[in-house]
N, CA and C of each residue as an Amber inpcrd file, in Angstrom:
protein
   444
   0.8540000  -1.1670000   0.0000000   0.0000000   0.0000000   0.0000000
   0.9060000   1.2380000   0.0000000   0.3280000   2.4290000  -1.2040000
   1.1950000   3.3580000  -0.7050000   1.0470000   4.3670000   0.2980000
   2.1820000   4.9000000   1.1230000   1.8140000   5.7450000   2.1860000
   0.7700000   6.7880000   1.4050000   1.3010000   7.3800000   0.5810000
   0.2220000   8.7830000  -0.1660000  -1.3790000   8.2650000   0.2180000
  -1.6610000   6.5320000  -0.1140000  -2.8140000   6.2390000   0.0830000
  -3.7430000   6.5450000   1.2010000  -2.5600000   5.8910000   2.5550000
  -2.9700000   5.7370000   3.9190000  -2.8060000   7.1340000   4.5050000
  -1.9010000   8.2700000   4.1650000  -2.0960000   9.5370000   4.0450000
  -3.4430000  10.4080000   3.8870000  -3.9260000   9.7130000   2.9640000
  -5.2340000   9.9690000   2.0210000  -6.3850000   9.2570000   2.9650000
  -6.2600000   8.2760000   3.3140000  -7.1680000   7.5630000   4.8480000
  -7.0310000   8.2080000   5.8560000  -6.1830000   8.6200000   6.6070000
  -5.7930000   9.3080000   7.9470000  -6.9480000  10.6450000   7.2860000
  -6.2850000  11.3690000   6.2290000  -7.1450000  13.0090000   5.8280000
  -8.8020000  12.5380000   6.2300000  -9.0370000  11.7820000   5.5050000
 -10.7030000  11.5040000   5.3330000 -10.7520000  11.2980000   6.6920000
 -10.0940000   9.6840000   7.5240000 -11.0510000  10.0780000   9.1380000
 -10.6010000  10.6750000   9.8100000  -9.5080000  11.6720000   9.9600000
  -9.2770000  12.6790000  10.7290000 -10.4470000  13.7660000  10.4740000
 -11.1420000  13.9580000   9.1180000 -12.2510000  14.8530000   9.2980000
 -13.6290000  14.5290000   9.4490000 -13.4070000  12.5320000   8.9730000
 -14.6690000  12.3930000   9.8700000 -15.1620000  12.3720000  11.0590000
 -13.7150000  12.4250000  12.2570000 -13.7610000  12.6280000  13.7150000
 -13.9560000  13.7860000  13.8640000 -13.3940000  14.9080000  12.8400000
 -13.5370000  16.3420000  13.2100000 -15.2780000  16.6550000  13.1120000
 -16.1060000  15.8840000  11.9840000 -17.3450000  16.2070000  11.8600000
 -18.1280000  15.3070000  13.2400000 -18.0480000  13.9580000  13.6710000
 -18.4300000  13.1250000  14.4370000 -18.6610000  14.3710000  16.0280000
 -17.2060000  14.6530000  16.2610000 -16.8530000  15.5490000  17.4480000
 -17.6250000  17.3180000  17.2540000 -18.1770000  17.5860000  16.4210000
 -18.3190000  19.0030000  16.5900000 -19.7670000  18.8820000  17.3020000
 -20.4150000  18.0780000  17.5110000 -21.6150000  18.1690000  18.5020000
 -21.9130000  17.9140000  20.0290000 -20.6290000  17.1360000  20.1650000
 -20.3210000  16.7890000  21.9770000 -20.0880000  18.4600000  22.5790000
 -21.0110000  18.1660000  23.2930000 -21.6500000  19.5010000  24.4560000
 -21.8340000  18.9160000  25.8300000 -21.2170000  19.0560000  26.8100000
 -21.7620000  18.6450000  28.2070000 -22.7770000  19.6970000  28.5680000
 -23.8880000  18.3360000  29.5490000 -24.9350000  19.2990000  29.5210000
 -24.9930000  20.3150000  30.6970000 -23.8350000  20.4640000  31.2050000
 -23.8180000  21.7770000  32.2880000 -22.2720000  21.7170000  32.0930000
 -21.9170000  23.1650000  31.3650000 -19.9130000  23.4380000  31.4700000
 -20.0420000  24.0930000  32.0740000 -18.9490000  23.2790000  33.0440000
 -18.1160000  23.7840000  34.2700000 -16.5850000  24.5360000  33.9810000
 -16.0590000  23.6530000  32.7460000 -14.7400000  24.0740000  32.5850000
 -14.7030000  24.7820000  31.0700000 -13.6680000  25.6480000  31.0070000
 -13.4870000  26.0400000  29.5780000 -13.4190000  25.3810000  28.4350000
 -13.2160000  24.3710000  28.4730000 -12.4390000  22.9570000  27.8910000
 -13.7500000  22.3490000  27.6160000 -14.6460000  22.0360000  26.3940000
 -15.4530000  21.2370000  26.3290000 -15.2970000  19.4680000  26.0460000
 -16.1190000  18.8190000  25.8690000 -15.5190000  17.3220000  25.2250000
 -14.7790000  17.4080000  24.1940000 -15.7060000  18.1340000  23.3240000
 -15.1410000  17.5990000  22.0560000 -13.1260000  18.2800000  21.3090000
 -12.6810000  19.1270000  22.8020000 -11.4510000  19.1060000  22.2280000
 -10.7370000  18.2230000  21.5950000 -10.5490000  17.1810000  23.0090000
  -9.9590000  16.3280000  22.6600000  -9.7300000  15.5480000  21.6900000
 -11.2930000  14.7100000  21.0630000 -11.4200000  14.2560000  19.2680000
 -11.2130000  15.4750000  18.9000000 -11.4930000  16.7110000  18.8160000
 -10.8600000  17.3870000  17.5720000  -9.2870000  17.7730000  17.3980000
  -8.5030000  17.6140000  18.6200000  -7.5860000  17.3370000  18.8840000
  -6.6090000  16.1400000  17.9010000  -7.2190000  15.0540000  18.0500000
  -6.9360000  13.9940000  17.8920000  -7.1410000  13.8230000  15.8620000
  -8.6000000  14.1450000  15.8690000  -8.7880000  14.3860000  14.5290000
  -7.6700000  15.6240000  13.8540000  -7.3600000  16.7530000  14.3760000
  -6.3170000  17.1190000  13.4360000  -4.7660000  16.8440000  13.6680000
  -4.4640000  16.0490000  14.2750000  -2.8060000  15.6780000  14.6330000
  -3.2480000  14.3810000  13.0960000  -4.3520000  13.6820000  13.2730000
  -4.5530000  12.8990000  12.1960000  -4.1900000  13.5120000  10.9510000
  -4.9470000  14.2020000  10.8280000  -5.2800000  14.9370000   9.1520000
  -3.8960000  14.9980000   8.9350000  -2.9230000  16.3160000   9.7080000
  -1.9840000  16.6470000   9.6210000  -0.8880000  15.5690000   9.1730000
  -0.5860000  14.2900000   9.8200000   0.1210000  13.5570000   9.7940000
  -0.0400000  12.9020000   8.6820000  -1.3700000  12.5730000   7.6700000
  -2.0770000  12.2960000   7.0980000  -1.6360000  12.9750000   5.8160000
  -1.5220000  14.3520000   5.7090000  -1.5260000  15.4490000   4.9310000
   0.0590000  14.9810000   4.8130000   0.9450000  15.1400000   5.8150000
   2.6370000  15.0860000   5.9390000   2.7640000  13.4600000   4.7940000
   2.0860000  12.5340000   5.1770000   2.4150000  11.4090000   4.5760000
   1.7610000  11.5390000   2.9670000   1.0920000  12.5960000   2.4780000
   0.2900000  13.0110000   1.2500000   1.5190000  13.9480000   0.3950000
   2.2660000  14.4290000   0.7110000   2.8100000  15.6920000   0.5020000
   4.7640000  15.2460000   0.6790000   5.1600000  14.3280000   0.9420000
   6.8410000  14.4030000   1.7150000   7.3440000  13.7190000   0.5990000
   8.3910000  13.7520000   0.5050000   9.4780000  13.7400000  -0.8210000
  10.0020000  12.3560000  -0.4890000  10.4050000  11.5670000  -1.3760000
  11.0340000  10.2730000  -1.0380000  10.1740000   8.7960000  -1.9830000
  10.5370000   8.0080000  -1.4640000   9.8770000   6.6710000  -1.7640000
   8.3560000   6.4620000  -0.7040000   7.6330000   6.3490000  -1.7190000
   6.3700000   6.2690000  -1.1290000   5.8130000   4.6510000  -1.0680000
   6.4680000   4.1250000  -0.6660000   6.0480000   2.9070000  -0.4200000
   6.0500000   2.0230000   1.0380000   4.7300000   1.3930000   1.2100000
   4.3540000   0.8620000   2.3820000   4.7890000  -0.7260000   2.3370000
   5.3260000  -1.4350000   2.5530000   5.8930000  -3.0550000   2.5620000
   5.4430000  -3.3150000   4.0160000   4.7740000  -4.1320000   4.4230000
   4.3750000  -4.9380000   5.0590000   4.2190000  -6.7130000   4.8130000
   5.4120000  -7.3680000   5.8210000   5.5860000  -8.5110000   5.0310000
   4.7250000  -9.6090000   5.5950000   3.5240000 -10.5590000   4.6690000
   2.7360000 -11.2100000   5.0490000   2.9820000 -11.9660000   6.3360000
   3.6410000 -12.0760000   7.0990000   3.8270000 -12.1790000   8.1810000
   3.0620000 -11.3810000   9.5440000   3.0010000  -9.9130000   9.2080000
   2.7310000  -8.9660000   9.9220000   1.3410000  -8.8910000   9.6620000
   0.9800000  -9.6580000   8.4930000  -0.9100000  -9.3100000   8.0820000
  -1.5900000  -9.9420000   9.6760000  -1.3560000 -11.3300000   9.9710000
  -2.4450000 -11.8630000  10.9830000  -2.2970000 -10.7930000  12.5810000
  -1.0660000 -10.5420000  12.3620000  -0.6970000 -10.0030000  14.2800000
  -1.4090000  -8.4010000  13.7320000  -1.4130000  -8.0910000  13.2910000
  -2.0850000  -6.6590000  12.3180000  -3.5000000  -6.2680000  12.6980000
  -3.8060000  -7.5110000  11.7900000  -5.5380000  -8.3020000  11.8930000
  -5.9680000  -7.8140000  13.5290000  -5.6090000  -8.7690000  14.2770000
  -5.7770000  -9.2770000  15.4490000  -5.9790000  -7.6300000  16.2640000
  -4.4720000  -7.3000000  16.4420000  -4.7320000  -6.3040000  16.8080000
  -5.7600000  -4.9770000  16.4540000  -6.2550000  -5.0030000  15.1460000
  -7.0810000  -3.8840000  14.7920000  -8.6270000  -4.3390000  15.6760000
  -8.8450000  -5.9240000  14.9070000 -10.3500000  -6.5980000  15.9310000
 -10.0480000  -6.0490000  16.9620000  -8.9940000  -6.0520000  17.6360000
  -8.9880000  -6.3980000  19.5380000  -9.4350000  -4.6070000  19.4760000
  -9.0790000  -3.8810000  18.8670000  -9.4900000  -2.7830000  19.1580000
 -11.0950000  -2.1340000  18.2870000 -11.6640000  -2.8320000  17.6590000
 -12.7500000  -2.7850000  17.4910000 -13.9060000  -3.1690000  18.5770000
 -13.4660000  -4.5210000  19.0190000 -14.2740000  -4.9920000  20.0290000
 -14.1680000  -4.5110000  21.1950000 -12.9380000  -3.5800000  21.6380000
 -12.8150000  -2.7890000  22.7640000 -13.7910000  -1.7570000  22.5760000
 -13.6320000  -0.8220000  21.8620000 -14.7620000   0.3650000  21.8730000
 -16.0760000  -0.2510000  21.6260000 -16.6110000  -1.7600000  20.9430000
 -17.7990000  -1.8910000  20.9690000 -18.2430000  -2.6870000  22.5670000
 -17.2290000  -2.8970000  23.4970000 -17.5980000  -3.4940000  24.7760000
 -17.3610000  -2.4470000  26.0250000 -16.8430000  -1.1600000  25.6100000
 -16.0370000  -0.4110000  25.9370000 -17.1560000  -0.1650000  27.1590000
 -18.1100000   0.5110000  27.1210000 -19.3980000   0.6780000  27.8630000
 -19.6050000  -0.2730000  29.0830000 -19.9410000  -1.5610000  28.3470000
 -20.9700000  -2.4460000  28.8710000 -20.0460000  -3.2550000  29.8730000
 -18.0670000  -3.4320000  29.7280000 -17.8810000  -4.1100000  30.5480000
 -16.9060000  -3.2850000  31.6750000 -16.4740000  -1.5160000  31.0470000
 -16.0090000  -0.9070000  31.8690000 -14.5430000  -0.7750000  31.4410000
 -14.1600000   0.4400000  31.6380000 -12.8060000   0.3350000  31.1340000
 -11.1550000  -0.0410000  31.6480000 -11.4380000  -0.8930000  32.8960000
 -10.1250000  -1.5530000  33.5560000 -10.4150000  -2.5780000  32.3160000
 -11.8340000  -3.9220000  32.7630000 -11.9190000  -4.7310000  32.0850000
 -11.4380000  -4.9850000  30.7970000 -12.2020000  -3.7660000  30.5570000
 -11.9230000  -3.3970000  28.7410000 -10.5650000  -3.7280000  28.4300000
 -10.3590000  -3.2770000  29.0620000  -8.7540000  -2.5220000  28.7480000
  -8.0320000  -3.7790000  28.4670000  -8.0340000  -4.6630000  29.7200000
  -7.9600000  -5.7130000  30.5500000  -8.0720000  -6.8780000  29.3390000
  -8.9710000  -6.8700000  28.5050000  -9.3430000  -8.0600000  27.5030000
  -8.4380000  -7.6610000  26.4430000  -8.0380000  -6.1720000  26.2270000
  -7.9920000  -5.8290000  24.6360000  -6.3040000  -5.9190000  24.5840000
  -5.7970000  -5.8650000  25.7000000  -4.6600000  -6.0500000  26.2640000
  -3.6560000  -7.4330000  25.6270000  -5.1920000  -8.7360000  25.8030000
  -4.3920000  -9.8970000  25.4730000  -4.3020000 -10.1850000  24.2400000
  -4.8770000 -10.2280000  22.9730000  -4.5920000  -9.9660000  22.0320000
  -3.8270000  -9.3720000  21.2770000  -3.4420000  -8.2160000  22.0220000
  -2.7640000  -7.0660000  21.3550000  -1.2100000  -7.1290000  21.8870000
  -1.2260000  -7.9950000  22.9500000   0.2680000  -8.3060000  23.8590000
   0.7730000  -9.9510000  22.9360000  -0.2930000 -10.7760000  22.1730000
  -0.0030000 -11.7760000  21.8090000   0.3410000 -11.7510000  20.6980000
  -0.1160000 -10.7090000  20.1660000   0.2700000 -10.2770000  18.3400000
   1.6860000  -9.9280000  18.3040000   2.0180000  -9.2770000  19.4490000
   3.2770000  -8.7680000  19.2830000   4.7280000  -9.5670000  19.9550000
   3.8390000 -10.9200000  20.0900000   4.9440000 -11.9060000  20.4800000
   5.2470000 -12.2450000  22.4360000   3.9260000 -11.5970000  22.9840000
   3.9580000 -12.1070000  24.2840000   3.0600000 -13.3190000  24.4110000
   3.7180000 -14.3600000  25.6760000   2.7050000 -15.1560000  26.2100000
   1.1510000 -14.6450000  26.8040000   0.7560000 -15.4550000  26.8270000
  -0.7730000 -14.9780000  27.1330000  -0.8840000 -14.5380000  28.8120000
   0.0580000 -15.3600000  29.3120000   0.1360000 -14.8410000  30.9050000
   0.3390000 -13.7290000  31.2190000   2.1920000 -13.2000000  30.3020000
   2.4110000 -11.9070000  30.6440000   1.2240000 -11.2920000  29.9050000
   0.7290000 -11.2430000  28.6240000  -0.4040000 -10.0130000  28.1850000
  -1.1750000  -9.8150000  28.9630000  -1.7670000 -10.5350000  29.6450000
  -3.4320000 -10.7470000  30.3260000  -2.3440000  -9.9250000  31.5790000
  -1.0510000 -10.0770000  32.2910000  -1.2670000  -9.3830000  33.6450000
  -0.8870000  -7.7120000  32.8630000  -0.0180000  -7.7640000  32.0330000
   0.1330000  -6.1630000  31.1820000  -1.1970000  -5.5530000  31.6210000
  -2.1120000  -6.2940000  30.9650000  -3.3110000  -5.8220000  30.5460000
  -3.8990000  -5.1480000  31.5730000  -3.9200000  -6.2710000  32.4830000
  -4.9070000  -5.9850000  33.8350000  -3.9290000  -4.6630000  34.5610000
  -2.5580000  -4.6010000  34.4670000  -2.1620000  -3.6360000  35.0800000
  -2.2180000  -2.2080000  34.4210000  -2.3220000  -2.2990000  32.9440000
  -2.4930000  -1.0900000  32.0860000  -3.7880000  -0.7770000  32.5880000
  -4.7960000  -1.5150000  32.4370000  -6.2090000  -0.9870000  33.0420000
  -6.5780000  -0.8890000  34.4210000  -6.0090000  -0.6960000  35.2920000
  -5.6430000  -0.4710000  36.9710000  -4.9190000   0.9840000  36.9660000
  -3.7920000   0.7020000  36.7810000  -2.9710000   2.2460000  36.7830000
  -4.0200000   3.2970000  35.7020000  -4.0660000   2.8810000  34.9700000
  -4.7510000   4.2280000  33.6670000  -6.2660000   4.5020000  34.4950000
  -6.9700000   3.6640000  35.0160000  -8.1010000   4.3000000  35.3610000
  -7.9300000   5.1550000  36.7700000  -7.0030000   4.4590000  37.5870000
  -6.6070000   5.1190000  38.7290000  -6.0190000   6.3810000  38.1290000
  -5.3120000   6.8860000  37.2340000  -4.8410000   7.9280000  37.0060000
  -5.9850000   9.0510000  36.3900000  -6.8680000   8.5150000  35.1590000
  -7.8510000   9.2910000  34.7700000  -8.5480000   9.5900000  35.6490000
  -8.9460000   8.0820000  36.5680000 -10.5640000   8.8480000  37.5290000
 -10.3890000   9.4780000  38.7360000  -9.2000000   8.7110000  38.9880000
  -8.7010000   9.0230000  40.4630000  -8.3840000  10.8800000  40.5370000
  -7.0040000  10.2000000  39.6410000  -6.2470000  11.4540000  40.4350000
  -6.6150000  12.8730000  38.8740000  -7.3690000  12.1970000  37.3240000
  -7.3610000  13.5600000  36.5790000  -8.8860000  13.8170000  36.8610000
  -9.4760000  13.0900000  37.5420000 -10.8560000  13.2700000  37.5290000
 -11.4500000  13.5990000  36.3010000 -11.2740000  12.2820000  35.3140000
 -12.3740000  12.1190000  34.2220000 -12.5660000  10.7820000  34.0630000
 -14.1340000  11.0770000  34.3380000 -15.2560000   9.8330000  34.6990000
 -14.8440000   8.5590000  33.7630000 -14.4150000   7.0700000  33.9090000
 -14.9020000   6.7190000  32.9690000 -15.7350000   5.6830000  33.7760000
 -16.0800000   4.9050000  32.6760000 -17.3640000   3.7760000  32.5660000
 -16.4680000   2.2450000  33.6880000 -17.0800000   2.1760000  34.7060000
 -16.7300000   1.0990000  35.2710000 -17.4970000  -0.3130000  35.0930000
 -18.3650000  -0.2350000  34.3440000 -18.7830000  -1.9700000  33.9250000
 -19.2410000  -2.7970000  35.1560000 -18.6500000  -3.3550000  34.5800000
 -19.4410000  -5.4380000  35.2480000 -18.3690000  -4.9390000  37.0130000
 -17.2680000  -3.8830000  36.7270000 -16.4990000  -3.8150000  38.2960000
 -17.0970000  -2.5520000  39.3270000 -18.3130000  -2.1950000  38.4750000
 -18.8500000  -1.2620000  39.5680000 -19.3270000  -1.5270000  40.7780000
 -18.9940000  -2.5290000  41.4090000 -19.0690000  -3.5660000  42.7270000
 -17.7740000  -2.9900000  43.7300000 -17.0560000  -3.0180000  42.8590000
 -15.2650000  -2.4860000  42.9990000 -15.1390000  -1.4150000  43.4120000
 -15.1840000  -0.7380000  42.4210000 -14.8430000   0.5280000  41.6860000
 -16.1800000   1.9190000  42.4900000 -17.3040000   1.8530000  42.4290000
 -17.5300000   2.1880000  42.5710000 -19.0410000   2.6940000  40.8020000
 -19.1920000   4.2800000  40.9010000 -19.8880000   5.1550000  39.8440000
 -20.5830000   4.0470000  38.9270000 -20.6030000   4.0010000  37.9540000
 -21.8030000   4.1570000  36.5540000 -20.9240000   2.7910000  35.9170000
């Protein structure tokens, strides 16, 4: 694939996040800072990078050697099925599942991924909810955890 292509992918959903994000409104602002910085944030570091890989001088070619297709695969599902469980099982869990897949693609045992995992989703929520105070979704561990 050529980069110019995936350049050309990044442009398009970097502005479909920019269009997705321009309607997130909390329904009482407290802070200057609304939601939707952040995706629009995110959506233009995309575009940009997107645009850089559309536009840069050199050999434009993407090689990826069939080898890298299945651990690729894997990892993109594991992160599909994270944001579609993302809600319903909470985001240590989440985290916690999407972890092992994505630790096995890249050549870990399933033991170490699964404790990665569980510790990436322990520290990161303790850091967001705890100590940056932004809410997330605690799932099936709101027994635990506590909120929503």
């Amino acid at each position: 694939m050529s980069d110019r292509i995936l350049g050309a992918v990044c442009i398009v959903v970097g502005a479909g996040m920019a269009w997705a994000a321009r309607g997130y409104v909390a329904p009482i602002s407290y802070e200057p800072v609304g939601p939707s910085s952040f995706p629009l944030l995110m959506a233009g570091l995309m575009a940009a990078v997107g645009a850089w890989l559309v536009v840069r001088p050199g050999p434009h070619v993407f090689d990826m050697p069939r080898s890298h297709l299945l651990p690729f695969g894997l990892s993109v599902g594991a992160v599909f099925i994270y944001a579609a469980l993302f809600q319903f099982l909470g985001f240590t869990l989440a985290t916690a599942l999407m972890a092992l897949p994505v630790g096995m693609a890249f050549g870990g045992g399933w033991k170490k991924s699964l404790m990665g995992g569980v510790g990436l989703g322990l520290a990161l929520y303790l850091l967001f909810d705890k100590l940056l105070d932004v809410v997330l979704p605690t799932g099936l561990l709101s027994f635990i955890f506590g909120g929503r």
